[in-house]
KEZA-913902 format. One record per residue: residue in three letters; x, y, z of N, C-alpha, C in turn. Coordinates in steps of 0.1 Angstrom, whole numbers, plus 5000, padded with zeros to 4 digits. Layout:
N
ALAXYZXYZXYZ ...
REM end
This chain:
408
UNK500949885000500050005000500950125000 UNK500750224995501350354991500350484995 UNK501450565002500550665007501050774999 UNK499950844992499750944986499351114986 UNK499651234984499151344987499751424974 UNK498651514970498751574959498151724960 UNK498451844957498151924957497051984961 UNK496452074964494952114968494852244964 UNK493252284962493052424952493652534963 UNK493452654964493552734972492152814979 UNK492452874990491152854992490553044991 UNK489453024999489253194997489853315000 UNK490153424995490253525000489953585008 UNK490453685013489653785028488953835022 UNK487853865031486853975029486854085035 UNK486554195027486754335039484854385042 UNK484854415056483454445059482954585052 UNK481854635057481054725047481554835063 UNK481454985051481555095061480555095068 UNK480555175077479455175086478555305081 UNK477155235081476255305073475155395086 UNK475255395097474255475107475255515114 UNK475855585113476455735114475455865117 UNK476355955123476156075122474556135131 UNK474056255131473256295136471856255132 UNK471356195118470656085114470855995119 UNK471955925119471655815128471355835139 UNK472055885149471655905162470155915166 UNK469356045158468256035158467355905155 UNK467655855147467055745139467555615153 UNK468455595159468355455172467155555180 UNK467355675179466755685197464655715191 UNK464855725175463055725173462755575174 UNK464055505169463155325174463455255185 UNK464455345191464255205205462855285213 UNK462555385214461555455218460355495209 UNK459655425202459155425196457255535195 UNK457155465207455455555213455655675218 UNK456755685224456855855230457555935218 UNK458055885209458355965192457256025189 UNK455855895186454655925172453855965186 UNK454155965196452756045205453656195202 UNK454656215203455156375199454556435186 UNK454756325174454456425161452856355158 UNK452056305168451056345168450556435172 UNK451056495185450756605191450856755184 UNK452056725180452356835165451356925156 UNK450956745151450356795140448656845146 UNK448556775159447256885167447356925170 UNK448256985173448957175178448357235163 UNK449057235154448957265140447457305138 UNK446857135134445157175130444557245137 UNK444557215150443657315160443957435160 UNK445457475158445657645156445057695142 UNK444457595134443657615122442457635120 UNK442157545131440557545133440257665141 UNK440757695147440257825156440457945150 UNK441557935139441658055130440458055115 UNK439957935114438557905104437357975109 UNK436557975101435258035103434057905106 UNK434657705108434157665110434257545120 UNK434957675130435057555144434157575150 UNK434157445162433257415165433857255177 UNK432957295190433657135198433556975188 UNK432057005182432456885176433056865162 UNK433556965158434256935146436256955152 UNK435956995164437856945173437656815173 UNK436356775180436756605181436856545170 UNK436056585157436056495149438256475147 UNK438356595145439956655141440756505151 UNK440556545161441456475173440856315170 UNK439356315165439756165164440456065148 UNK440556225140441856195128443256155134 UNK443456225143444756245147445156145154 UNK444656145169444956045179445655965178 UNK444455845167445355715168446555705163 UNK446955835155448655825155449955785159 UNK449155765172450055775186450555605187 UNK449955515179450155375177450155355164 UNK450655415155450855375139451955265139 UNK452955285144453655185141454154995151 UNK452555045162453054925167451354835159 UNK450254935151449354855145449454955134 UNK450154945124450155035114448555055102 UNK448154845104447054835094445954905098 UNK445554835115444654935124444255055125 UNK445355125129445355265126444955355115 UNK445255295102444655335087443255305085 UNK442855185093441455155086441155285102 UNK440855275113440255405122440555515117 UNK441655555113441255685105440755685095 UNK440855595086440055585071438455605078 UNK437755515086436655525090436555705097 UNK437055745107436555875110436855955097 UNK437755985089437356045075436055995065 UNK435455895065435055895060433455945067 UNK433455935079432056035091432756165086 UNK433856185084433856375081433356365074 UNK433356305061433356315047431656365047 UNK430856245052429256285057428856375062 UNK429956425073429456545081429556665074 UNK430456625062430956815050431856865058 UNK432556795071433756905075435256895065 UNK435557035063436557015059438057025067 UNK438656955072440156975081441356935076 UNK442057055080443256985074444256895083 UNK443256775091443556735098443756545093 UNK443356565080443256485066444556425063 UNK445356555069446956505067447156365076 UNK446356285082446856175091446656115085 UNK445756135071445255965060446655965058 UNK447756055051448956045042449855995057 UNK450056035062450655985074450555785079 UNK449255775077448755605079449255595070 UNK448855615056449855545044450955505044 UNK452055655046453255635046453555485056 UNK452855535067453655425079452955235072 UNK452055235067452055075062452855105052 UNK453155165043453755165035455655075041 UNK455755145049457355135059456954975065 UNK455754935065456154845079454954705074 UNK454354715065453354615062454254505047 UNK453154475043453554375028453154445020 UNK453554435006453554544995451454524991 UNK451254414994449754394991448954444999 UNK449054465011448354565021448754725021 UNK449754755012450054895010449054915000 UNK449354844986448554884976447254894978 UNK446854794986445254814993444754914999 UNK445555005009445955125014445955235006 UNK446455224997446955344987445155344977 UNK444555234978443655254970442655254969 UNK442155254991441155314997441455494994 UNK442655484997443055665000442855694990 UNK443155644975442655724961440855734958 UNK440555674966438955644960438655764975 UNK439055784984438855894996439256034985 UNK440456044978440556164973439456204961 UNK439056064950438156084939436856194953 UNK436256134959435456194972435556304976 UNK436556354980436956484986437156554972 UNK437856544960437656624951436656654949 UNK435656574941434556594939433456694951 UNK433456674961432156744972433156904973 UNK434956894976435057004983435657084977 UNK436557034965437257134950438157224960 UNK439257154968440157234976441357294963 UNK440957234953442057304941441757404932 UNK440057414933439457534927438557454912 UNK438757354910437957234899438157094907 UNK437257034902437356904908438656794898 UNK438656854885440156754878441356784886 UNK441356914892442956974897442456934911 UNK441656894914441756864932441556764933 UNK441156664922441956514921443256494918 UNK443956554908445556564904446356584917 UNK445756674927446456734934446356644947 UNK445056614949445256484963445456354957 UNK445756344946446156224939447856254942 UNK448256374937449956394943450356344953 UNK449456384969449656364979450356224988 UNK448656154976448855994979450055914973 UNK450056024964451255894956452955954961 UNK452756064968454056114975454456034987 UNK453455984996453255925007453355775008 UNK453355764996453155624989454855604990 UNK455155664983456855614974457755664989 UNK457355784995458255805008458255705019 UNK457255635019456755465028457955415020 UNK457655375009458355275005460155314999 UNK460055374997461455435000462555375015 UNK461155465025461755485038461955325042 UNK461155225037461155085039462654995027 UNK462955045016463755015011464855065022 UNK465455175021466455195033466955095044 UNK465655105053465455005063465854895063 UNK465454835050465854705047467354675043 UNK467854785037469654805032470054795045 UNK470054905054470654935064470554825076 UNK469654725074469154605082470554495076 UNK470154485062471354385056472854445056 UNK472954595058474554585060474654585076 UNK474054585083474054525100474154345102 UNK473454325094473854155095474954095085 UNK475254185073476754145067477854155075 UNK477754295076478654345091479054235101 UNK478154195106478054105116478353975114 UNK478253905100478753805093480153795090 UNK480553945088482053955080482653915096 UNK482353985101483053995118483353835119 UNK482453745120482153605122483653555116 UNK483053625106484453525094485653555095 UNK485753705100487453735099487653655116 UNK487153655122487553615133487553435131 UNK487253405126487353215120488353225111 UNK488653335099489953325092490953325103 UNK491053405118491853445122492053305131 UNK491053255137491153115143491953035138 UNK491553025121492152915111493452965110 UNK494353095107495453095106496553085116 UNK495853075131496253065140496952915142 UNK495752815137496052715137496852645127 UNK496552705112497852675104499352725111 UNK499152855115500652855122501052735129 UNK500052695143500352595150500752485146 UNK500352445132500352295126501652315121 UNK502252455115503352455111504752495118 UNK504252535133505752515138505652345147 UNK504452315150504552175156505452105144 UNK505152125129505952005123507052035118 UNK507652195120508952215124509952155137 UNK509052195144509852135160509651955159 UNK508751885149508951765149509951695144 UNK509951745132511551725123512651745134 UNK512751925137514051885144514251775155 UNK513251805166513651685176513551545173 UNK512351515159512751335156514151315155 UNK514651405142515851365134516951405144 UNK517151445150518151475165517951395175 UNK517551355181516951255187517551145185 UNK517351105169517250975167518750945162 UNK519251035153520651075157521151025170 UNK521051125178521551145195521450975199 UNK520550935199520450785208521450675200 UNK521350635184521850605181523550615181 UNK524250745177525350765184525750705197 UNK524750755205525050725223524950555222 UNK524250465218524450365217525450265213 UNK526250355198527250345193528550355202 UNK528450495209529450505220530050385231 UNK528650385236528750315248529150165242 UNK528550095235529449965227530549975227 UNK531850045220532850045219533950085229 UNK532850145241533750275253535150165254 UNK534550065254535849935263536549915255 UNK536549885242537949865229538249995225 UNK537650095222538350195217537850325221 UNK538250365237537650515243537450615236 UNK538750595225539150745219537450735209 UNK537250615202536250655190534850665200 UNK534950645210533750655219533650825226 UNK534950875225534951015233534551045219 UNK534851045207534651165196532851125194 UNK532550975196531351015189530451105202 UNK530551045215530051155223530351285221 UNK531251325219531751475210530551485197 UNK530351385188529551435179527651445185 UNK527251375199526251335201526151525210 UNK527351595215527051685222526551795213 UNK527251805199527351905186525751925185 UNK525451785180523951745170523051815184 UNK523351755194522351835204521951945206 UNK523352015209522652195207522652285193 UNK523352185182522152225172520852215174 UNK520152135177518852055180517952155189 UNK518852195202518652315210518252425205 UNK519452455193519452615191518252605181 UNK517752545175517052515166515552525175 UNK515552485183514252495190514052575194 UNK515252695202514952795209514452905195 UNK515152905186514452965174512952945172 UNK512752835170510952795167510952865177 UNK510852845189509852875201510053035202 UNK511153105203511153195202510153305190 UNK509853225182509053325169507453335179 UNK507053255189505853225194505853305204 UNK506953375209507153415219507253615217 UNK507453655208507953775203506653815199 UNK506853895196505453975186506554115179 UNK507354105179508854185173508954145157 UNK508454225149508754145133509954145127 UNK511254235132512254235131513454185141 UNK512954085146514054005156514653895144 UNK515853935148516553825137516753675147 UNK515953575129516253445134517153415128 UNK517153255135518253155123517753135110 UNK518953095105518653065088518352925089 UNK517352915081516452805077517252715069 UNK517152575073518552495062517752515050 UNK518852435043518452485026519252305016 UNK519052345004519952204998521152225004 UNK522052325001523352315006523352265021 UNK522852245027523152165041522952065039 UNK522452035028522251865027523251745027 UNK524251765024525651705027526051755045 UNK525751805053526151755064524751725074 UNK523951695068522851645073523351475067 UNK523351435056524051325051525151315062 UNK526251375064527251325075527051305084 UNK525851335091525251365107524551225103 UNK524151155094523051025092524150905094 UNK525350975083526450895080526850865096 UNK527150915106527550905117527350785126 UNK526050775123525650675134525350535127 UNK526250545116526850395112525850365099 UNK525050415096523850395085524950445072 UNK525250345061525650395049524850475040 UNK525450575040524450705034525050745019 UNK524450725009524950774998523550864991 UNK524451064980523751114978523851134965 UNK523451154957523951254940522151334934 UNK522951414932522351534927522851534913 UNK521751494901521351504888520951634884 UNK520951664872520051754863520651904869 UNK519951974857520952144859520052184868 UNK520752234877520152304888519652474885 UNK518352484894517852604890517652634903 UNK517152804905517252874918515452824921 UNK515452784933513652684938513052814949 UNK513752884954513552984963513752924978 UNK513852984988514352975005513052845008 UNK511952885006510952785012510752695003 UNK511352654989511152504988511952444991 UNK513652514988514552454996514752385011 UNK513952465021513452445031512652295031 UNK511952285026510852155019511852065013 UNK512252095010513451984999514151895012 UNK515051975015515351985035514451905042 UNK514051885047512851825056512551745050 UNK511651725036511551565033512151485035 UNK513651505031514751445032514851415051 UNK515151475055515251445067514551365077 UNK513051405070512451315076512651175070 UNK512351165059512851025049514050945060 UNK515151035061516150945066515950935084 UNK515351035088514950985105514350905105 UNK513250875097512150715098513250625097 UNK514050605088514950505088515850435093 UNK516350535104516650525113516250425126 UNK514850535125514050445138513450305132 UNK512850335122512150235118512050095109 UNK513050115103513650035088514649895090 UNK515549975103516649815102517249825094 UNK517349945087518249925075519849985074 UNK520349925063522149955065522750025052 UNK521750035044522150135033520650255030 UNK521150335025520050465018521050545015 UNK519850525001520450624989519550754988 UNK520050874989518950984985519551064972 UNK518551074964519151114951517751244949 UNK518751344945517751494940518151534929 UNK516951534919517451544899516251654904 UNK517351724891516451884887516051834871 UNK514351854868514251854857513452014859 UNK513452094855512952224852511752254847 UNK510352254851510352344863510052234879 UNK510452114878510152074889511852004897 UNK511251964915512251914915512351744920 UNK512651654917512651544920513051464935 UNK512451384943513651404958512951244957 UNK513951114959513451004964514950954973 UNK514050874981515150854996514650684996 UNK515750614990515050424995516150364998 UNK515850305009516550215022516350055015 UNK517750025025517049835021516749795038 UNK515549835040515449745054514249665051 UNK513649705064512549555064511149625053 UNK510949725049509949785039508749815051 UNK508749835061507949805074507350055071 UNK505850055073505450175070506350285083 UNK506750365077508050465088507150575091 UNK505650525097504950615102505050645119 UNK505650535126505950515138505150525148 UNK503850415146502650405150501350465153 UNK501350535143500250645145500650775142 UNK502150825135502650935137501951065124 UNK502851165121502551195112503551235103 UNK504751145103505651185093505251165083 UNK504851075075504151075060503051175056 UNK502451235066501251325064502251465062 UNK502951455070503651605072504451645059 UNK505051555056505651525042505451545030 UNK504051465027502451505021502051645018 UNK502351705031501651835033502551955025 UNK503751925030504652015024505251985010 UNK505051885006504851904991503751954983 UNK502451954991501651994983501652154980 UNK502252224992502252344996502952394982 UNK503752324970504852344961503952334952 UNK502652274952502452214942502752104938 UNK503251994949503651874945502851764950 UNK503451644949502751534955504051464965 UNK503851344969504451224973503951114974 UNK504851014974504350914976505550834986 UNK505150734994505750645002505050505004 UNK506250414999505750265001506450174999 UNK506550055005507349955000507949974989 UNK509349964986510149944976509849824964 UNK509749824951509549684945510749574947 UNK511749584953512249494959512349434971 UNK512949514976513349514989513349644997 UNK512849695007513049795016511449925015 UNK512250055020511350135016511650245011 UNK510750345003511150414991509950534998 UNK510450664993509950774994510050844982 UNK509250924975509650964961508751084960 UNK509051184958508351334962508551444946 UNK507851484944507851614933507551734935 UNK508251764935507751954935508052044927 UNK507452114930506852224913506852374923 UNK507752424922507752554931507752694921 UNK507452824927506852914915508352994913 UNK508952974906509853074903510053164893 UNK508553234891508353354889509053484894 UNK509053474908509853564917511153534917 UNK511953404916512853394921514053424910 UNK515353464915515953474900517453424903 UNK518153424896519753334895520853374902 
REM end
């Protein structure tokens, strides 16, 4: 069985949220007319009976009962918007008792008022229904009171009214509705940058964990083996037992320094603290001697005309390899591996095969094959790992890195 990973699409872009649209002294007004809603329309109902009444008393046809009729135009005002439909038909009905009674008030202005407000707050089928009680009330009032001076121009003219009252409803209801949807985009985008932010948090995590895995497997596995090498021979030959403990002390606080770097990037919020340099191919011959050390025959060659792959595939080139040869270490039993890296342009080739037992160099559950996987795909590549068709096991990796940017 052969484990495989291959490239993946990329994923979405950021999104940037919408400006903030309830602003300013409009806005301000506009939260404090709706979170308080009844003590608003009981004000500009009061208004507009301040208004008519200073009308009616300046007319030649007031009268207590034609105040009341006025106040019982007006009143229900004061609840338009918590029963918008209600309200239109009670005023519709006391206009239409004026209508019988012959008063004329300009207290009439609450039919355009009921409109507007279903217009804002009902379904477009109960506006139109609205709008066309109110036109068949103006054909009526044209006709008996001729407030335009002819009854065509005092239909035109409360025909204006309605259809002004009409489109400002629904206007003021389109708005509403914008300004509703950039409060819940708003509120969505938030959602998402904060889950982009979650998610990148966690790609970071995944990717210094499988920094710090490499170095401490492949060091590690080094270090013990050495140390085991040591101690075997301490008794025939001290001297080759003091150097390799000499080489077990080196590998280590490379291993060290190498960690305090990862860990340190986690630690800083400094974008100009200088780190270590990231290995690259050229360290790959003493990573080969550091393998070579602990008794494993290590052989390398590098084919094909080399081209510049940039710091982070190099990086990737690096690590496959290392990991390739730390499984084999631990896991393989094996006494030779060859790693061979051919440049065919624009990719780069990397296979690492052992003769041991062909046994999976996952290390029971681990994730060096996945990790492996991952960072090739990051190039554009794939991998593959599996039993060798002979004998042992084989790692074989391609990568495709963009060197668009990079140059010679």
């Amino acid at each position: 069985m052969r484990t495989v990973f291959v490239a993946g699409d990329p994923g979405p872009g950021p999104v940037q949220p919408p400006p903030q649209a309830d602003e300013g002294l409009f806005g301000a007004v506009r939260r404090i007319v709706h979170k308080h809603p009844l003590p608003a329309d009981a004000l500009a109902a009061g208004a507009l009976l301040a208004l008519s009444t200073l009308w009616l008393v300046r007319s030649s046809s007031s009268g207590v009962q034609i105040a009341l009729v006025q106040a019982a135009l007006i009143v229900p005002l004061v609840w338009r918007r918590s029963s918008p439909t209600a309200v239109f038909l009670a005023v519709s009905l006391v206009a239409l008792a004026q209508w019988a009674l012959g008063y004329r008030l300009i207290g009439d202005a609450s039919l355009l008022v009921a409109l507007y407000t279903v217009a804002v707050h009902e379904s477009r089928v109960r506006t139109m229904m609205a709008a066309g009680v109110l036109e068949v009330g103006a054909v009526m009032a044209a006709t008996r009171w001729e407030p335009a001076g002819t009854a065509p121009r005092s239909f035109l003219f409360l025909t204006a009214t309605v259809v002004a009252a009409l489109f400002a409803g629904l206007t003021v209801r389109s708005g509403s509705e914008y300004l509703a949807w950039l409060a819940e985009r708003a509120a969505r985008l938030e959602v998402e940058r904060d889950q982009q932010a979650a998610i990148g948090a966690a790609l970071e995590r995944t990717r210094i964990a499988r920094e710090l895995h490499d170095i401490v497997a492949h060091s590690l596995s080094v270090v013990i083996t050495l140390a085991d090498a040591a101690s075997t021979v301490s008794a025939s030959d001290p001297a080759q037992a003091a150097q390799t403990m000499h080489q077990v002390s080196e590998i280590g606080r490379q291993a060290l320094g190498d960690m305090r770097t990862m860990i340190g990037v986690l630690r800083t919020e400094d974008a100009d603290t200088e780190l270590g340099p990231q290995p690259d191919i050229a360290q790959l011959h003493d990573l080969v001697e550091r393998v070579r050390a602990t008794g494993l025959d290590v052989t390398m060659e590098v084919t094909g005309e080399a081209f510049p792959l940039g710091a982070a595939t190099e990086l990737t080139v690096y690590r496959i390899i290392q990991e390739a040869l730390t499984n084999t270490i631990k896991h393989a039993s094996a006494t030779e591996v060859h790693v061979s890296v051919h440049y065919a342009r624009p990719a780069v080739e990397l296979t690492v095969t052992d003769n041991g037992s062909g046994v999976a160099s996952t290390g029971g559950g681990g994730h060096g094959i996945e990790g492996m996987g991952e960072r090739a795909s990051l190039h554009g590549g794939s991998l593959e790992a599996g039993p060798a068709p002979e004998q042992g096991w084989i790692v074989s990796a391609i990568l495709r890195p963009d060197t668009t940017g990079v140059h010679a």
